[in-house]
C-alpha positions as CSV (number, residue, x, y, z in Angstrom):
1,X,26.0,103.9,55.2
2,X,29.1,102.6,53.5
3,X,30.3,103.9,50.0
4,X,29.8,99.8,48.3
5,X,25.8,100.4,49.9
6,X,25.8,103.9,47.9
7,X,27.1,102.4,45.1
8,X,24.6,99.7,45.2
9,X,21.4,101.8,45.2
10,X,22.9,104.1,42.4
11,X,23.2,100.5,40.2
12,X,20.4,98.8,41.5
13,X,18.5,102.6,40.7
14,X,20.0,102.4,37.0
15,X,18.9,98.7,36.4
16,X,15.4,99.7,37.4
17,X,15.2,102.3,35.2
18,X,16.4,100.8,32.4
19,X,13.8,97.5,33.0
20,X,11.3,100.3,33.1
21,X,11.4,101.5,29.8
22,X,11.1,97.4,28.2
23,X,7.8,97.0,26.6
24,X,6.0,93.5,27.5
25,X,4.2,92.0,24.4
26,X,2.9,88.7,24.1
27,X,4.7,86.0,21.9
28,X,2.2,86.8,19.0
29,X,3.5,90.7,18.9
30,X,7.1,89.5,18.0
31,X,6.5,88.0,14.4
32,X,4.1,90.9,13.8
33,X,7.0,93.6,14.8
34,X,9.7,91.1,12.4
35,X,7.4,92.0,10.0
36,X,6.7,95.2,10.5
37,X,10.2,95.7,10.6
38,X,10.9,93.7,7.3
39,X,8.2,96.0,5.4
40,X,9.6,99.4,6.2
41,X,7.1,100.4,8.5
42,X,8.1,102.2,12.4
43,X,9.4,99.6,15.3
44,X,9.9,101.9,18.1
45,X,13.4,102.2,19.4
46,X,12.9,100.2,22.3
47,X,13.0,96.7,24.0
48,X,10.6,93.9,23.6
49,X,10.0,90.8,25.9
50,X,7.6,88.0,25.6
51,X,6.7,84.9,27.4
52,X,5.2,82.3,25.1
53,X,4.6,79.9,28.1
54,X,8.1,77.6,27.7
55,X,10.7,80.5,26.7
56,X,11.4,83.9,26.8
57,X,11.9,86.4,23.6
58,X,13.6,89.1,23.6
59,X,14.2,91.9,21.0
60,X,16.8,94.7,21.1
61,X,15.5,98.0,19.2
62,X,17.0,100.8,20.5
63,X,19.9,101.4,17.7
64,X,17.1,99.9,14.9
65,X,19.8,96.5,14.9
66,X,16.0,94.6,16.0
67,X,18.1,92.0,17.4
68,X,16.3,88.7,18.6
69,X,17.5,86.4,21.0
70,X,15.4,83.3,22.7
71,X,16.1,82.7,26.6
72,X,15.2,79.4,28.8
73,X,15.0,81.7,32.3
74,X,13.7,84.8,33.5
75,X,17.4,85.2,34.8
76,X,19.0,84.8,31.5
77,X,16.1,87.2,29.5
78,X,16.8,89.9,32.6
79,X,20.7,89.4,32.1
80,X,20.6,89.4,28.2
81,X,18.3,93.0,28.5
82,X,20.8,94.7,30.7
83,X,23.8,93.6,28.8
């Protein structure tokens, strides 16, 4: 096995790991955490995605910034979430 095909599983390894710990909501669950969020009350420090059937939504939680970002692919929601 070459070094690039170690290197590889270690990133492809990291990725998954980090795709494991989003949290899948549905499109209704996003206003409702904006809300939550805009009332004081706990947002865990996490990542959010949602499908609501044309786009994807996608929140960023883990430093409490709660930023929100709408995606036309799966690609671009994936990229965005492992930027």
């Amino acid at each position: 096995m070459t070094c690039n095909m170690v290197w590889l599983r270690q990133a492809l390894a990291e990725y998954q790991n980090r795709l494991n710990n989003v949290l899948l909501v549905t499109a209704a669950e996003i206003p409702a955490l904006e809300w939550r969020r805009d009332n004081g009350y706990y947002i865990p420090k996490a990542q959010f995605m949602a499908f609501d059937g044309v786009k994807y939504i996608v929140v960023d939680n883990r430093q409490g910034q709660f930023g929100k970002e709408t995606q036309e692919t799966l690609h671009d929601c994936l990229h965005w979430l492992l930027a």
